[in-house]
Phi, psi and omega in degrees: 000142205228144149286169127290172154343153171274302179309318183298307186254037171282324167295340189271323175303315195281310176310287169349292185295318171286326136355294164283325166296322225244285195064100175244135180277291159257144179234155169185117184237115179232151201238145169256123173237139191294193188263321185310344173311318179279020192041205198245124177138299194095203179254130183327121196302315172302356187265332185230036154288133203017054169224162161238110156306094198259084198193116178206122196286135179065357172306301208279334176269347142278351160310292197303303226283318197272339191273357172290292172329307177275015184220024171272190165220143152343134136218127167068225206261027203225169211249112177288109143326133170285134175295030180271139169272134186239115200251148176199112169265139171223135190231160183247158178219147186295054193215123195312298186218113162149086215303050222282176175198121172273125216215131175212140196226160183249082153330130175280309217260085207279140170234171182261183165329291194286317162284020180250342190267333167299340207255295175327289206296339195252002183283139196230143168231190217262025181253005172258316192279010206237010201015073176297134191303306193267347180291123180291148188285338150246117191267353168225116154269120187270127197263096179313277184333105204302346192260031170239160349256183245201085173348297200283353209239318272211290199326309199281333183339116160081009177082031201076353185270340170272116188258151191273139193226140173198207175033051184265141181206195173272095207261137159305350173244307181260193178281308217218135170276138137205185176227132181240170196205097167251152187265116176302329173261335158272306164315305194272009189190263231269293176304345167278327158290335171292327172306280192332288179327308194315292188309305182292315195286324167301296212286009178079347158357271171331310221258337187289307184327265195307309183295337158289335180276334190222094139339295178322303210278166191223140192287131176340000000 
């Protein structure tokens, strides 16, 4: 069992939903990412103390590659890429945990404001209808405030699991502008596995998984 990226997916909740709603044609995203993004060691203080790293190696080409995957269709036993074109800059920043991302997207399907921020606020997937133990109970919260969100303000949403979206507005180049935030070591990493497992453990997953690697064994 795999995570995505941790920055896709944070970009995929928020997208994902204007997406099914929508139909989106373009994406372009440059991400601010925490240094806990790098595992351990991680990156050296002197290289990202009051510095921005805009170089973090394969991020932008697995941001673009998985968020097409996860926001693709099934076919048979293989995954069709969503047919959008997608830009992804990633930069590392001196901020402990938490993934910011400026994100400006081109609707197929034009909407205002206010429905593109309903198909956030109202979205549910199936770790919600199935109410899972690690599942926020809101998986996108929309941030009123112009300056949110906000890593130190922000991060903890939902016990980490909820991710934060704001500042939406009208961009000149594409349709629609914002900044999302999601937390990278949970969301994006050590609670999307747990998340995962909870759901392979409802769908009967587990229980197949082991009896085929120990024939023998019988479940607890």
């Amino acid at each position: 069992m795999t995570n995505p990226n941790c920055s896709a997916i944070g970009l995929v909740y928020r997208a994902g939903s204007l997406h099914r709603a929508f139909t989106i044609e373009t994406v372009m995203a440059v991400t601010m990412q925490a240094v806990s993004g790098a595992g351990y060691p991680g990156v050296p203080s002197l290289d990202i103390l009051g510095n921005v790293v805009p170089y973090i190696a394969k991020e932008e080409e697995k941001m673009e590659e998985e968020t097409q995957k996860l926001l693709g269709t099934l076919n048979g036993s293989h995954i069709d890429p969503a047919p959008f074109a997608m830009s992804a800059q990633c930069n590392r920043v001196p901020v402990e945990d938490g993934h910011m991302e400026s994100v400006a997207v081109r609707l197929k399907q034009k909407a205002t404001a206010e429905e593109i921020i309903s198909a956030w606020t109202t979205f549910r997937a199936e770790p919600q209808e199935l109410n899972l133990p690690s599942a926020p109970a809101q998986p996108i919260v929309y941030i009123t405030a112009p300056d949110r969100p906000q890593p130190r303000l922000d991060c903890d949403l939902g016990n980490g699991m909820t991710t934060a979206v704001g500042r939406l507005r009208k961009c000149n180049v594409l349709d629609w502008k914002f900044t999302v935030l999601s937390h990278n070591t949970i969301r994006g990493a050590a609670g999307a596995a747990v998340l995962n497992a909870e759901l392979l453990k409802v769908k009967g997953y587990l229980g197949d998984a082991t009896r085929q690697q120990f024939p023998g064994a019988t479940p607890p």
